[in-house]
C-alpha positions, 0 to 999 in steps of 0.5 A, a space after each residue: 500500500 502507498 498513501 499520498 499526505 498532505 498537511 499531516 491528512 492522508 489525501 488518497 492512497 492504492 492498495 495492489 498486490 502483483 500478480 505472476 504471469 509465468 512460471 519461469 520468468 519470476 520478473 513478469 508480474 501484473 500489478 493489480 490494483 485492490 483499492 484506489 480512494 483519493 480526494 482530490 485530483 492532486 492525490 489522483 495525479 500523485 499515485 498516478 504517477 507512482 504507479 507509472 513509475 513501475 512500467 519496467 517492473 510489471 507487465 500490465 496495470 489491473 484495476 479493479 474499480 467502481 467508476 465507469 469513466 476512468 478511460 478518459 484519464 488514459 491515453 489507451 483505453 484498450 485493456 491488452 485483449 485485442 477483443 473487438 465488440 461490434 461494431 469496431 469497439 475496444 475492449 476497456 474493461 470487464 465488468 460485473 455486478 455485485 453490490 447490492 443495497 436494500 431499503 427495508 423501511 420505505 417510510 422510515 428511509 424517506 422520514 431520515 430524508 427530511 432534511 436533505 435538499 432533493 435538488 429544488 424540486 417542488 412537487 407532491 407524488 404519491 410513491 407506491 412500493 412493492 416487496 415480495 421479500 417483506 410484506 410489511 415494506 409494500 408501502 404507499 406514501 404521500 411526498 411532498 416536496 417544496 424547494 427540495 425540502 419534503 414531508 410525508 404526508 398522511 392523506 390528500 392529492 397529488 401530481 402524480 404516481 410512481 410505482 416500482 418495487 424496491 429493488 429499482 427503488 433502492 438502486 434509484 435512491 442510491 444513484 445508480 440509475 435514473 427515473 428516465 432509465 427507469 421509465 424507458 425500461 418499463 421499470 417504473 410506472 408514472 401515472 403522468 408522463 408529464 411529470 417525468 422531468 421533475 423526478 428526474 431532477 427529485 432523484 438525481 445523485 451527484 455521486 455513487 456510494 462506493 463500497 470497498 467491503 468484500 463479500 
């Protein structure tokens, strides 16, 4: 492991390990990347350029990550296959899914919520869930939201209805997908086409939780 410091505060660090590529060549190693959390660019550019430091000491670089976009830092996307996807597209990456989130209080999460901003929004929809796992989590809610700030309310009218279940609820909450991906893969029902842009922007995360335990 190597940490980037910073005013006595560790700003990022790598976790790697290497990786033999042949039994009798004890010199030819991939060096493969465990974790890499940083917090700014500078603590990026700083483990970067360790990691380039180490191009006549392995093969190749294997990065396991959870963000989707670090082919625009690299110069070469291509992950060394040679492997073409139709039409003409380089392989980048394997990818895989494996986390999982779940809320198992529908109601208690959005009362946890109250005090978060949800981007400006104002709107009141009626949040219809379904759980085939936990009976007790099919739950029907009133949420209204003024300037971004909500209150669940018990009874009276509303813009719209959503209804899905909590697997895509939770995926949706967490940022992971989005009301209009949603909508368009038939996973989520709005009662108002209308109103599919305000919850699109109700939703919207800025950043993806990432989670470094392993399973």
């Amino acid at each position: 492991m190597i940490a980037m410091e910073k005013d006595g505060t560790v700003q990022g660090y790598t976790v790697f390990s290497f990786k033999k590529q042949s039994e009798s060549n004890f010199m030819l190693n991939n060096l493969v990347i465990k974790e890499w959390i940083y917090e700014t660019p500078q603590a990026f550019l700083e483990l970067s350029t360790f990691l380039n430091s180490q191009a006549d000491q392995v093969n190749r670089i294997e990065w396991n990550t959870q963000e989707d976009n670090v082919h625009f830092f690299l110069g070469d996307g291509r992950n060394g296959t040679n492997h073409l996807i139709p039409s003409v597209y380089h392989e980048n990456a394997v990818s895989g899914v494996g986390l999982m989130y779940r809320i198992i209080n529908v109601k208690g999460f959005f009362e946890e919520l109250t005090t978060h901003h949800f981007n400006g929004v104002t709107l009141i929809f009626k949040l219809t869930v379904t759980d085939s796992l936990l009976p007790e989590n099919n739950q029907q809610l009133i949420i209204e939201a003024v300037k971004g700030t909500i209150n669940i309310i018990e009874s009276g009218s509303y813009d719209v209805e959503v209804i899905l279940d909590v697997a895509e609820l939770s995926s949706l909450v967490m940022g992971v997908i989005t009301v209009q991906e949603l909508y368009m893969h038939h996973q989520i029902k709005i009662s108002h086409e209308q109103f599919l842009q305000e919850l699109q922007q109700f939703f919207f995360v800025f950043e993806k939780p990432k989670c470094m335990s392993a399973f």
